[in-house]
C-alpha positions as CSV (number, residue, x, y, z in Angstrom):
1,X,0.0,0.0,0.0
2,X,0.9,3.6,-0.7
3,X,-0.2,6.4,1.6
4,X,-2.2,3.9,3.4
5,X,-4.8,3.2,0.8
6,X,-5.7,-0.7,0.0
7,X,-4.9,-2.6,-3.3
8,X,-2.5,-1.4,-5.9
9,X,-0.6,-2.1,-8.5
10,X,2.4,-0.4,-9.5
11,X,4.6,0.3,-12.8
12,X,8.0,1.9,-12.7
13,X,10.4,3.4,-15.3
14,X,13.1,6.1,-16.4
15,X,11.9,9.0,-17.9
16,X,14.5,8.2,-20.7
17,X,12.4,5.2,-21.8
18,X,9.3,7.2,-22.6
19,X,7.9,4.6,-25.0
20,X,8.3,2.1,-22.1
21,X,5.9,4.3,-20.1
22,X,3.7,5.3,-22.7
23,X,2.6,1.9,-23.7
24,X,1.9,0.1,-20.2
25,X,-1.3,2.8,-20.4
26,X,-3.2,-0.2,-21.6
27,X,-2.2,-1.7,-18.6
28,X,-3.1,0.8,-16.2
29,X,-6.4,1.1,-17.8
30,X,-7.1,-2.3,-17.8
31,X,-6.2,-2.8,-13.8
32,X,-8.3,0.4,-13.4
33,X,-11.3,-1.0,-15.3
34,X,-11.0,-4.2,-13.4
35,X,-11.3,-2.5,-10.1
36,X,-13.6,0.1,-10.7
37,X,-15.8,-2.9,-11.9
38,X,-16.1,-1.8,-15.5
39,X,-17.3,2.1,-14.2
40,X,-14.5,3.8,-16.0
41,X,-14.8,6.2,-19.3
42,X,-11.6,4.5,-21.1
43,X,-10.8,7.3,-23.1
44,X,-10.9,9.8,-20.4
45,X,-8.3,7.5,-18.2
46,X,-6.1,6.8,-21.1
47,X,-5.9,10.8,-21.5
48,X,-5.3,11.7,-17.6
49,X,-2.5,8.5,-17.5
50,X,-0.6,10.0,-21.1
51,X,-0.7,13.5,-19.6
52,X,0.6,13.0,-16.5
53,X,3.6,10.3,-17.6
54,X,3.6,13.0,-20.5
55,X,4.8,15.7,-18.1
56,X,7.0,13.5,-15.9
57,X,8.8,12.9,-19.2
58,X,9.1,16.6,-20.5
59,X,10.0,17.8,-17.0
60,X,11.5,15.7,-14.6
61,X,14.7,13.2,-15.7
62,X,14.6,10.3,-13.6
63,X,12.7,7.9,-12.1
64,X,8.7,7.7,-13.0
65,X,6.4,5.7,-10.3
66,X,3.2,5.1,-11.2
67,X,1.1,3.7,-8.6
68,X,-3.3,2.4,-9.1
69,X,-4.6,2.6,-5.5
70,X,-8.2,1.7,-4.6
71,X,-9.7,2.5,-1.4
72,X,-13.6,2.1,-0.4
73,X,-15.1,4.8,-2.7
74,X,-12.2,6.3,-4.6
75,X,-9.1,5.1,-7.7
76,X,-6.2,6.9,-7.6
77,X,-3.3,6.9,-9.3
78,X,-0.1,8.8,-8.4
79,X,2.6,9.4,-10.4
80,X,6.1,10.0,-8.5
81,X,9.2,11.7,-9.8
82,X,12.3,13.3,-8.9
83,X,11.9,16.4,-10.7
84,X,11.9,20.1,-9.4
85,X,8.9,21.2,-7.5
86,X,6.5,22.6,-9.4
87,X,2.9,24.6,-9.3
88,X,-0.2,23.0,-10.2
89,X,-1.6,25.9,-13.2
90,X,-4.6,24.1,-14.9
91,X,-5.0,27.0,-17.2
92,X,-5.1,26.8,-21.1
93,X,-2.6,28.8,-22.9
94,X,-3.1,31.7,-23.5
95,X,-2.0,31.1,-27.5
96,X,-4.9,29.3,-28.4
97,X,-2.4,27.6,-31.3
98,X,0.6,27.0,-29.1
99,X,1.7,23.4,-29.2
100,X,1.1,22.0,-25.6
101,X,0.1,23.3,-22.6
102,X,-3.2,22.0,-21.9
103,X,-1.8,18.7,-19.8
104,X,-3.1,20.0,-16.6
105,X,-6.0,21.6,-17.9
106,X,-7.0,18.4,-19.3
107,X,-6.2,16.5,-16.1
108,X,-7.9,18.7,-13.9
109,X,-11.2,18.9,-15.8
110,X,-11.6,14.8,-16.1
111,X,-10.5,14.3,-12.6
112,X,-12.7,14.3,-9.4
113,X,-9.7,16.3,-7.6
114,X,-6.1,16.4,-8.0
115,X,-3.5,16.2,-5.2
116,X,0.2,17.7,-5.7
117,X,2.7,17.2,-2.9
118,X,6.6,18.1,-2.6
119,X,8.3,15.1,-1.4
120,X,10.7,14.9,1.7
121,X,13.5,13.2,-0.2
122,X,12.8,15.0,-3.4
123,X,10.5,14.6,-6.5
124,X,6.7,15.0,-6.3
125,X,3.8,13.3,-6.6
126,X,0.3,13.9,-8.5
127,X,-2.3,11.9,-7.3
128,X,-5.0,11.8,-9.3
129,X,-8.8,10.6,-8.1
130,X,-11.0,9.2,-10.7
131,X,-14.2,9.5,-11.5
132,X,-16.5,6.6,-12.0
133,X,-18.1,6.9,-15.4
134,X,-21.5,5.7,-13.5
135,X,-21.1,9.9,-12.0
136,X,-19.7,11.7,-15.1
């Protein structure tokens, strides 16, 4: 357990192998279906997953830790780095053309709530709630 939540499951990778990340979303999705009990809007978990890794990749060179977590009423996953801390903005750009800059947006839009912390021995970690797609 992380954070004192019950199951999970857990992928881990370098930031240098972004393909390596990018592809076990199937994965994630699949372990998040299975313990939401099939409540989950696929496309919008598959979009919060690639954003987040997305910005790990861009951002912070390192270690990525991507963590499912199911409690009584809630899915979360949290993604872990050791990257500079940073401030949760989840505004669009202001250059409606610009390329990028809608990740957080996007993620805090689809999510029930969004969680960023500093951590003691460096990095961060998002942790993203989901929403069941029974209440979206």
């Amino acid at each position: 357990m992380v954070n004192g939540k019950g199951p999970c499951m857990a992928w881990q990778f370098s930031s240098e192998h972004a393909e390596t990340a990018l592809t076990s979303r199937d994965d994630f999705v699949a372990a998040l279906r299975q313990q939401a009990g099939g409540l989950v809007d696929e496309f919008v978990a598959k979009m919060i997953y690639t954003e987040a890794v997305a910005n790990v990749i861009r951002h912070a060179p390192g270690a990525i830790l991507i963590v499912l977590e199911t409690d009584a009423d809630a899915h979360w996953l949290s993604v872990f780095d050791e990257g500079p801390p940073f401030d949760w903005e989840p505004t669009l750009p202001s250059n409606p053309y610009v390329e990028g800059g809608r990740g957080l947006f996007l993620i805090d839009r689809y999510a029930d709530s969004v969680v960023v912390e500093r951590l003691r021995v460096g990095g961060n970690v998002v942790r993203i709630k989901f929403r069941l797609a029974a209440s979206v």
